[in-house]
C-alpha positions as CSV (number, residue, x, y, z in Angstrom):
1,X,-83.6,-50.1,0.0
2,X,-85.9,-52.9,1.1
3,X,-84.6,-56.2,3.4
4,X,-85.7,-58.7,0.1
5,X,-83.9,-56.0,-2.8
6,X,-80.7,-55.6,-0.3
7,X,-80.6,-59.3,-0.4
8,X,-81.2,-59.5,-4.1
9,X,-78.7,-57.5,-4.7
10,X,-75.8,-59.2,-2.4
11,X,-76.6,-62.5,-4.0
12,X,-76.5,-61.2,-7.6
13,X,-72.9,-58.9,-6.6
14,X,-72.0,-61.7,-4.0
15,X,-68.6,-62.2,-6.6
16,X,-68.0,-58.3,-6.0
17,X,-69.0,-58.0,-2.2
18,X,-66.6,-60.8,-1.8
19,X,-63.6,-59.4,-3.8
20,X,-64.3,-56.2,-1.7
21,X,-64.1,-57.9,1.3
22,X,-61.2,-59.9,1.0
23,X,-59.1,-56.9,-0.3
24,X,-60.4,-54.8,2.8
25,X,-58.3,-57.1,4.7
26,X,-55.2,-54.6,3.9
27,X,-57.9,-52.0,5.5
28,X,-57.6,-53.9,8.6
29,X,-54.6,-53.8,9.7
30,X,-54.2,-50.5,8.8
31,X,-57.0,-49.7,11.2
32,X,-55.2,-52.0,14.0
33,X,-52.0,-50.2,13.3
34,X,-53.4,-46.9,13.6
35,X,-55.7,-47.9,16.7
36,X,-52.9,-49.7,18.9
37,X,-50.2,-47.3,19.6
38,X,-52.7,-45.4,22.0
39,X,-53.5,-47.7,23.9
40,X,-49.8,-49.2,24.2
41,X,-48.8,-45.8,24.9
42,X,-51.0,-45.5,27.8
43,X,-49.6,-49.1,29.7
44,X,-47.1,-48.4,32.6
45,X,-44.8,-51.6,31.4
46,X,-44.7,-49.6,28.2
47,X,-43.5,-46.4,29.7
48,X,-41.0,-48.0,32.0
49,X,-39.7,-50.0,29.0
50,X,-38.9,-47.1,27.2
51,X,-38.6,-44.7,29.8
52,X,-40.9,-42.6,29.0
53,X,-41.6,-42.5,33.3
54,X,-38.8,-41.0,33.3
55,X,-39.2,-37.3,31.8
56,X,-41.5,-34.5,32.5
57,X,-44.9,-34.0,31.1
58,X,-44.1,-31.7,28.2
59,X,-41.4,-34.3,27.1
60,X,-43.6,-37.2,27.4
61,X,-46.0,-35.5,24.9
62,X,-43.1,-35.0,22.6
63,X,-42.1,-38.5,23.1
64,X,-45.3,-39.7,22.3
65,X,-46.0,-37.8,19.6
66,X,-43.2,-39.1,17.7
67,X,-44.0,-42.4,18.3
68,X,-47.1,-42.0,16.9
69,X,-46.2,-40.0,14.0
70,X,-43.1,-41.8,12.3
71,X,-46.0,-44.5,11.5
72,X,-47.5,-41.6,9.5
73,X,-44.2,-40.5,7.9
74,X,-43.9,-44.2,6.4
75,X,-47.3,-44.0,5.3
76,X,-46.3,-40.8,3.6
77,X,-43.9,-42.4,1.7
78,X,-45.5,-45.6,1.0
79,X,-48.6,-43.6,-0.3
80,X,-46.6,-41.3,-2.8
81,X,-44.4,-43.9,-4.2
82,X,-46.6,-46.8,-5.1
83,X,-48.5,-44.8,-7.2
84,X,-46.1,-44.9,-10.3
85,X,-45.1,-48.9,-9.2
86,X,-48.8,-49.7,-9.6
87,X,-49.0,-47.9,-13.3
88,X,-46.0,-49.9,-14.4
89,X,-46.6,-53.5,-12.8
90,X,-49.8,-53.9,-11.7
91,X,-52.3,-52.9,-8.4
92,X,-52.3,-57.0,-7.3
93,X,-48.5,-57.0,-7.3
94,X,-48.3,-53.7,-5.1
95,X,-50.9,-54.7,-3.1
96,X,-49.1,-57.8,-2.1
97,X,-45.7,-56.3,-1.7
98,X,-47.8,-53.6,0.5
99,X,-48.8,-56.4,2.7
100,X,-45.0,-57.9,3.0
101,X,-43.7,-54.5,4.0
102,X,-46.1,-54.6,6.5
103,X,-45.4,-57.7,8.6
104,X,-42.1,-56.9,8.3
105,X,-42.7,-53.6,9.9
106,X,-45.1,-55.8,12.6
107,X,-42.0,-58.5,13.4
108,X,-39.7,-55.2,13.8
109,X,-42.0,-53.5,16.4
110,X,-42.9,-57.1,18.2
111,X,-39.4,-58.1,18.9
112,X,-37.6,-54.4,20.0
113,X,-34.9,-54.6,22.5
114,X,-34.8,-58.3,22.8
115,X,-31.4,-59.7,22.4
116,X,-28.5,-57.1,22.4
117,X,-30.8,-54.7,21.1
118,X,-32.2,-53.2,24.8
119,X,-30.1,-50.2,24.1
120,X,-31.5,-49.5,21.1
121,X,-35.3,-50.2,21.3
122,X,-36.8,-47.1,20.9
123,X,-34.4,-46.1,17.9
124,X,-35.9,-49.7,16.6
125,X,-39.2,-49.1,17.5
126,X,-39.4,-45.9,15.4
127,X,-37.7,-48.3,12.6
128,X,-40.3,-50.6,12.5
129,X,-43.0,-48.6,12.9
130,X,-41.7,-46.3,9.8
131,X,-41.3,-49.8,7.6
132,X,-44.9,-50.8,8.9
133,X,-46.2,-47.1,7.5
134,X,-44.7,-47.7,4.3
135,X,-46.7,-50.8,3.7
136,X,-50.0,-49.4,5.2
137,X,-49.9,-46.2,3.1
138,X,-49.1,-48.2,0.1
139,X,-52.3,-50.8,0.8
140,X,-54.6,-47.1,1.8
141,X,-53.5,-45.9,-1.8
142,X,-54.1,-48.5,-3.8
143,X,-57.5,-50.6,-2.1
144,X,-60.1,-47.6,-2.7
145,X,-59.0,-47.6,-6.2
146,X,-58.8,-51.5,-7.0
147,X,-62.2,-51.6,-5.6
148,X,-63.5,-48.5,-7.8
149,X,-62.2,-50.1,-11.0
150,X,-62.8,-53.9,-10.3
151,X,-67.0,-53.4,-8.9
152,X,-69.6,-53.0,-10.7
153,X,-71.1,-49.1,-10.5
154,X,-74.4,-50.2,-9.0
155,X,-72.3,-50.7,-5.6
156,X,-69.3,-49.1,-6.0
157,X,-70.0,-46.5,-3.5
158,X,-71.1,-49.4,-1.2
159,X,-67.8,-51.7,-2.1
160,X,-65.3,-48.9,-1.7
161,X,-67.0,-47.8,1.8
162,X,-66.4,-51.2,3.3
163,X,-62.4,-49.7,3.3
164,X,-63.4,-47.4,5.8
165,X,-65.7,-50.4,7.5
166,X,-62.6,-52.7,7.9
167,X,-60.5,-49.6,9.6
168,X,-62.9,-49.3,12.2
169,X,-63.1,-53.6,12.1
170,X,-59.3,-53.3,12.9
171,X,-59.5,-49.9,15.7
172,X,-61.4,-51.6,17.5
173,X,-59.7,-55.0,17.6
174,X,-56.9,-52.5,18.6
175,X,-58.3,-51.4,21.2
176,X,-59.9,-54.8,22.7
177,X,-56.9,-56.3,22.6
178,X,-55.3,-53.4,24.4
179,X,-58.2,-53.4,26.9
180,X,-57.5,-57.3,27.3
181,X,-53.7,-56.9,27.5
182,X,-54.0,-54.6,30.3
183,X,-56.7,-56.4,32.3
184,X,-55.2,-60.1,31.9
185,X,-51.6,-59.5,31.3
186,X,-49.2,-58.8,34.3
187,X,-47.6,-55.6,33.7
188,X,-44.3,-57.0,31.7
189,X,-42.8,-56.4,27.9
190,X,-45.2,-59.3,27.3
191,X,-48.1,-56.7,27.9
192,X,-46.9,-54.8,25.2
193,X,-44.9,-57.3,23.0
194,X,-48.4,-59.6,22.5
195,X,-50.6,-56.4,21.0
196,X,-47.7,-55.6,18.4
197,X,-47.3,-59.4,17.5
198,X,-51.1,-60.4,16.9
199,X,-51.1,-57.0,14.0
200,X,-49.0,-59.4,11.9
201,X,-52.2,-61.8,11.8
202,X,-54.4,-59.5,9.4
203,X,-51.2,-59.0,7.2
204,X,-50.4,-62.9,7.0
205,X,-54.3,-63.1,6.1
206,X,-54.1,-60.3,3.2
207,X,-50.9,-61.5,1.7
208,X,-52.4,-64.9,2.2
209,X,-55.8,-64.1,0.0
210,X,-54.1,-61.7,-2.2
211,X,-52.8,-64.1,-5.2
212,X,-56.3,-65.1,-5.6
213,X,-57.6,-62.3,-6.3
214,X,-57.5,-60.3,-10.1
215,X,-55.6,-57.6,-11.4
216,X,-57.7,-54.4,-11.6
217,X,-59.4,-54.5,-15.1
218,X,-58.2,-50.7,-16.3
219,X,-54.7,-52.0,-16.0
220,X,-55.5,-54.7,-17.8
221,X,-57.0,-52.5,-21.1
222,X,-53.9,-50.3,-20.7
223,X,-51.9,-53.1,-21.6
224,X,-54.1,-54.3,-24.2
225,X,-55.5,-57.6,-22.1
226,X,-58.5,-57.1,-23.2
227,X,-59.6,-60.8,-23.0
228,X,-58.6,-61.2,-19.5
229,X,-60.5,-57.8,-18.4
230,X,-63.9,-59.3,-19.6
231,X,-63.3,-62.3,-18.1
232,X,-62.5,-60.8,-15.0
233,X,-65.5,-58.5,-14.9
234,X,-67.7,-61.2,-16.1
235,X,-66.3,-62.9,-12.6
236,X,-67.1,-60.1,-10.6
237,X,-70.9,-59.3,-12.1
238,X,-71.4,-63.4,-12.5
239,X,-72.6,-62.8,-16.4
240,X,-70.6,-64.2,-19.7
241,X,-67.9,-62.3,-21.1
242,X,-70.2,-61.5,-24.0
243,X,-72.7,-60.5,-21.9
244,X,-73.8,-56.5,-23.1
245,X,-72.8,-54.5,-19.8
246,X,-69.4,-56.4,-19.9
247,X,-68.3,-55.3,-23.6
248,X,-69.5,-51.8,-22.8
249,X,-67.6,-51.0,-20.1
250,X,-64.6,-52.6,-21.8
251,X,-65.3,-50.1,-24.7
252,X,-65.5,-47.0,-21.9
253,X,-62.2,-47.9,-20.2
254,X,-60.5,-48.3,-23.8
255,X,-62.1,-44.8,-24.6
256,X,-61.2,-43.7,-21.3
257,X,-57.5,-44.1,-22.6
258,X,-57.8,-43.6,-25.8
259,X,-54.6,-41.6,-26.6
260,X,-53.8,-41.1,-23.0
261,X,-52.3,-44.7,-22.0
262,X,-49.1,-45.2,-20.6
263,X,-48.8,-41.9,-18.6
264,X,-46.0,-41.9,-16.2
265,X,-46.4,-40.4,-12.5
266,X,-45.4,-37.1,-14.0
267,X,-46.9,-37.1,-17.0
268,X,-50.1,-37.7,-15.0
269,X,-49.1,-34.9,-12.7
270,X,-48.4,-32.6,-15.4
271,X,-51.6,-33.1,-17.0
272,X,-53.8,-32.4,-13.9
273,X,-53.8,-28.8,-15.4
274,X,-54.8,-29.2,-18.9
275,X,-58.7,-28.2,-18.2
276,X,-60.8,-26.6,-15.9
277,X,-62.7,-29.7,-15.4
278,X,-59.9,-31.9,-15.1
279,X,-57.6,-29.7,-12.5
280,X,-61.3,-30.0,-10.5
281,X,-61.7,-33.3,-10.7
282,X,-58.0,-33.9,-9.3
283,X,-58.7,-31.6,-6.7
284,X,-61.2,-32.7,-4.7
285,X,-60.3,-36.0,-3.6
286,X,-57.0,-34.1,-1.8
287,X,-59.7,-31.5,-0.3
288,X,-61.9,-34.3,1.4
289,X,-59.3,-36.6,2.7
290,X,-57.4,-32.7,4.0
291,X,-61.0,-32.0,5.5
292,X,-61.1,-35.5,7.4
293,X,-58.3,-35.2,9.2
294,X,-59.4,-32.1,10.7
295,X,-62.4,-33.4,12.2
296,X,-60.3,-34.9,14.4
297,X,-60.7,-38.4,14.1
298,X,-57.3,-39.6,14.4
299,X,-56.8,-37.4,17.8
300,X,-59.6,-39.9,19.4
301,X,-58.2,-42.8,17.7
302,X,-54.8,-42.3,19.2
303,X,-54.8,-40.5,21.9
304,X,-58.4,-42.2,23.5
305,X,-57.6,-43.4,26.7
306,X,-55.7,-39.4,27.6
307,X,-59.2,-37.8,26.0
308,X,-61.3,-40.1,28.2
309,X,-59.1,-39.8,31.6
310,X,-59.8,-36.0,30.8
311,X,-63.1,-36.8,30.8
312,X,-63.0,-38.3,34.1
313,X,-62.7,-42.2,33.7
314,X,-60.1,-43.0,35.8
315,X,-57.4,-45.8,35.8
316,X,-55.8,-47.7,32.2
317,X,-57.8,-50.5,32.3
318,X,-61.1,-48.2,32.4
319,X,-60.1,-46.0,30.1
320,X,-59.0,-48.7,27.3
321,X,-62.4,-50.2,27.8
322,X,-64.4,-46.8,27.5
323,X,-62.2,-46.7,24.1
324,X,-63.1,-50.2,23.4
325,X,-66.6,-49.1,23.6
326,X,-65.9,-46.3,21.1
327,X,-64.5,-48.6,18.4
328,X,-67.3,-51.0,18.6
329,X,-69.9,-48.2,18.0
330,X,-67.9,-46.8,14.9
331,X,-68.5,-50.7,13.8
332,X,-71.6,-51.1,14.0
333,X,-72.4,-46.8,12.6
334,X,-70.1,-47.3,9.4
335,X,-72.0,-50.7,8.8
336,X,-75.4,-49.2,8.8
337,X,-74.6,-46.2,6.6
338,X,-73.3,-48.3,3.7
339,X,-76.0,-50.6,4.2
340,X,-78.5,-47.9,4.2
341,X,-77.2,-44.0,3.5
342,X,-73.9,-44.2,1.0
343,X,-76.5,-45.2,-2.3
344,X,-79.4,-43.8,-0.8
345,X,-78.7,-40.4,1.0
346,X,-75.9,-39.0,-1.2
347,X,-72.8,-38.1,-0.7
348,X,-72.8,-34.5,-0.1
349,X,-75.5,-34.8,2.5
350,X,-73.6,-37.2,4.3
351,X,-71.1,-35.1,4.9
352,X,-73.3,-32.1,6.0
353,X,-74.8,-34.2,8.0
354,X,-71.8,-35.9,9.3
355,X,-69.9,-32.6,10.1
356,X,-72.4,-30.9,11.5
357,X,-72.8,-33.4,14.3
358,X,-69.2,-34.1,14.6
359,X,-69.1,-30.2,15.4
360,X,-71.8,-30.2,18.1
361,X,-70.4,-33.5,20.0
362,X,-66.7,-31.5,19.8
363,X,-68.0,-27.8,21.2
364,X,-69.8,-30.0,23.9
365,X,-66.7,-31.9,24.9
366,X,-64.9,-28.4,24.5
367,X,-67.6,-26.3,26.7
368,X,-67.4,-29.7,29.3
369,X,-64.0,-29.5,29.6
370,X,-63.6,-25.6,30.4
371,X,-65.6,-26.1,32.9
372,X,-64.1,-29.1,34.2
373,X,-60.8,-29.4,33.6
374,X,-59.3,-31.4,35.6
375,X,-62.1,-33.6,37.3
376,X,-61.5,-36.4,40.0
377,X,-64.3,-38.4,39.6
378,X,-67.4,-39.0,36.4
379,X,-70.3,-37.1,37.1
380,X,-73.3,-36.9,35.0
381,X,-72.0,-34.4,33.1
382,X,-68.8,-36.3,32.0
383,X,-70.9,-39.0,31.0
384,X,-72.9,-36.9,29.1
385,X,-69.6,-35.8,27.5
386,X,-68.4,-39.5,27.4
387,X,-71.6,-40.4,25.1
388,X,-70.9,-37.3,22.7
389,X,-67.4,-39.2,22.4
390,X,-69.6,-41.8,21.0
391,X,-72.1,-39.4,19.0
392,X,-68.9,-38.0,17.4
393,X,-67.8,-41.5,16.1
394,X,-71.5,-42.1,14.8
395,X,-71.7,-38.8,12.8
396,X,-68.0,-39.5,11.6
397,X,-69.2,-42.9,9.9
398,X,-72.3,-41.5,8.6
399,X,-70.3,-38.9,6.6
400,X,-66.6,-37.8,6.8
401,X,-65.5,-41.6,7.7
402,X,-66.1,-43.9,4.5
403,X,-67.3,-40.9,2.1
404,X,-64.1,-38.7,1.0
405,X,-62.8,-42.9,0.4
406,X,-66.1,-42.3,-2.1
407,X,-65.8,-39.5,-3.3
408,X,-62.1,-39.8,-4.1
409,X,-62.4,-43.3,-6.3
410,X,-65.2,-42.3,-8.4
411,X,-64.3,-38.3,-8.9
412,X,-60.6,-39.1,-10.2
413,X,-60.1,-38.7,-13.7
414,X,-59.4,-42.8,-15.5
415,X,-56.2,-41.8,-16.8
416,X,-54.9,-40.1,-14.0
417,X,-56.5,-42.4,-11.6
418,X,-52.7,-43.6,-9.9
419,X,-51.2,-40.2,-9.5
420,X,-54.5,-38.6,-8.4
421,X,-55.0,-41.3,-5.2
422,X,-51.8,-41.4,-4.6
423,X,-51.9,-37.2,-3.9
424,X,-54.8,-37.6,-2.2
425,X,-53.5,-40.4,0.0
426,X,-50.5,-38.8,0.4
427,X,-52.7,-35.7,1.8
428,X,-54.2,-37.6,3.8
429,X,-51.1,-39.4,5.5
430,X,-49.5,-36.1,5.7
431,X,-51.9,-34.4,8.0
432,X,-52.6,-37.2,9.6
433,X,-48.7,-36.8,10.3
434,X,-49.6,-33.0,11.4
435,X,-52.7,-34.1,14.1
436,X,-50.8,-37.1,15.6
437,X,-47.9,-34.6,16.3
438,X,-49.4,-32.2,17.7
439,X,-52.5,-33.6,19.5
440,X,-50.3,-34.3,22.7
441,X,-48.9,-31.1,23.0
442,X,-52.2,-29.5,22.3
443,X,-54.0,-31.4,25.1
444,X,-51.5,-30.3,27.6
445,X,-51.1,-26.9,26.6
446,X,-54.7,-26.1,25.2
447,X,-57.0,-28.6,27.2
448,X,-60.6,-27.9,26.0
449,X,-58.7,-25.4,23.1
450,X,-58.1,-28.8,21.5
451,X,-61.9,-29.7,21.2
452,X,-62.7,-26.5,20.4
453,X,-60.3,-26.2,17.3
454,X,-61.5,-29.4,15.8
455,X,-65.5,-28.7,16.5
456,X,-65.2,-25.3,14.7
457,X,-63.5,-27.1,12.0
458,X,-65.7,-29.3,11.3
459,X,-68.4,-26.3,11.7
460,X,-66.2,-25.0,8.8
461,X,-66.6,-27.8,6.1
462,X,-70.0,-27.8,6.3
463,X,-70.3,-24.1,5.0
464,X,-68.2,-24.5,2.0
């Protein structure tokens, strides 16, 4: 796509690019959510707070671990069970209650232990990092698919990829502000209180922009609205709502549901099975968002600044800037291959593409640290290792980062649409779950095993 027909095209879908944008904004803080608990983790005022300076190494991990996962248990839930709430009342209304359950998940996690509560802060720390996963797997269920249904198909692919551009907007933040917490703020609860705090700030924003925004126009024919889905696709493709494209996608939805309207959760379930085609089609968007989490991403997203001291970047402040680094080039890699490689290249060649590389940067990280495992000082071979950190997160955003969101929107059946996201997110949340468990206790029992399980697995998805 040329400079002048990429402009063209933002100008005449500027009503879509925007309604993708502004829902995104639940995208963000799920990305700041999932990219500040490493960081935090790693602050001594942190550790002493909890007493996490207390125990030996092997607990520590535990410790950790669970601190990182009972985020992804909330998400677990929040992804399952909105699926049925969004069939009966609506995707805006879920996606605004997503965004309330999330700040108060934010407030609970910001304001731990103060009060009479000091006895109690890490049993409220898991609380309110369970409440906030419950609103962010709710908003990562439900934003791929408002985006698929309410964007024109020219630049659907492109609309529901900036999801996976505003995570890696909000992991970096994340990790800035963790970078800047630890530089500028003494070591105190402040130095940890302040990062919690400014995540409510994208969730004020979303819930903010959210009642201006429309319902999702398939909901709309399901309940017979069809006057109010044309005008709310005429909006988005700025054309009348007698203009030709407008009535005949009104006519595909209405055919889409043409004796199939008004499924519950397990009708939907039940009916994943009634053809080969279909059971396929409900299928695969589980299989991609199972295959990226087993490239590993969310090991580097939360466990960074441990992955880079291995590496040989020594002290906090170093190694949350060598993480802020990391964040910013997933940025800028996710932004140039929607912009250039989701219409263009394909999907499925993305994601070759994509794990191949993500499996070369991992087996060299892997090979590095066997040989090196526990180095005192960077050499210039642990900044070579360093930059294929930064090579992994390029490949990741070229295929398995915004893709299997992609793939998953447009490859689930219409009228299963809520129960088949919801699976898929649900899949996704729940190994997600399974790698920010056991990541810890990998890296200090495997070392360079850990590297090597996820560059072989990504190895693995290319051959299938």
């Amino acid at each position: 796509m040329s400079l002048k027909s990429g402009l063209d095209d933002f100008s005449r879908y500027r009503n879509a690019y925007s309604l993708a944008l502004c829902v995104a904004l639940g995208s963000l803080f799920y990305g700041y959510d999932v990219g500040l608990i490493g960081g935090i983790l790693s602050l001594e005022s942190f550790q002493t707070y909890f007493g996490l300076d207390q125990v030996n190494p092997s607990q520590k991990a535990w410790l950790n671990g669970n601190i990182v996962a009972v985020l992804q248990v909330g998400c677990l839930f929040g992804a399952l069970g909105v699926g049925s709430l969004s069939s009966r009342f609506g995707r805006k209304p879920c996606l605004l209650a997503s965004g309330i359950v999330f700040i108060l998940g934010s407030v609970l996690q910001a304001v731990v232990g103060l009060g009479g509560t000091r006895g109690h802060a890490l049993g409220l720390l898991y609380l309110g990092r369970f409440v906030g996963g419950v609103g962010v797997g709710m908003v990562t269920a439900l934003v791929p698919s408002y985006v698929s249904e309410c964007t024109p198909q020219t630049i659907r692919g492109r609309c529901t990829g900036l999801t996976q551009l505003a995570i890696n907007i909000g992991i970096m933040l994340s990790f800035w502000v963790n970078y800047f917490a630890s530089k500028y703020i003494p070591p105190s609860e402040s130095q940890w209180r302040i990062p919690f705090a400014l995540q409510i700030v994208p969730g004020v924003l979303f819930v903010v922009v959210m009642p201006f925004l429309p319902e999702s126009p398939r909901y709309l024919v399901e309940r017979e609205r069809y006057d109010a889905a044309a005008r709310m696709l005429a909006s988005v493709t700025r054309t009348s709502v007698d203009d030709r494209i407008v009535l005949e996608t009104i006519e595909e939805i209405k055919a889409d549901f043409a004796g199939k309207r008004q499924f519950s959760t397990m009708q939907q379930i039940r009916r994943m099975g009634e053809s080969q085609g279909i059971a396929l089609r409900c299928f695969i968007p589980s299989l991609v968002m199972f295959f990226q989490q087993w490239t590993g991403t969310n090991a580097i997203n939360y466990f960074s600044p441990q992955i880079f001291a291995s590496l040989g970047i020594d002290g906090t402040t170093a190694e949350l800037f060598a993480t802020g680094v990391y964040g910013g080039v997933k940025v800028v890699s996710v932004a140039c291959a929607l912009a250039i490689a989701v219409e263009s290249f394909g999907r499925k060649r993305s994601l070759i593409l994509g794990g191949l590389g993500q499996s070369a940067m991992m087996l060299w990280i892997a090979f590095y640290s066997a040989l090196h495992p526990t180095p005192t000082v960077a050499t210039a071979a642990s900044y070579l290792s360093i930059v294929a950190v930064y090579l992994y997160g390029v490949f990741f955003s070229v295929g398995w980062g915004p893709i299997p969101w992609v793939v998953a929107a447009e490859v689930a059946p219409n009228h299963l649409r809520t129960a088949v996201i919801s699976a898929a997110t649900g899949v996704n949340w729940l190994f997600s779950l399974t790698i920010s468990k056991i990541t810890p206790i990998m890296l200090h029992d495997l070392g360079y095993g850990t590297f090597l399980v996820f560059g072989f697995s990504c190895l693995s998805m290319c051959s299938n």
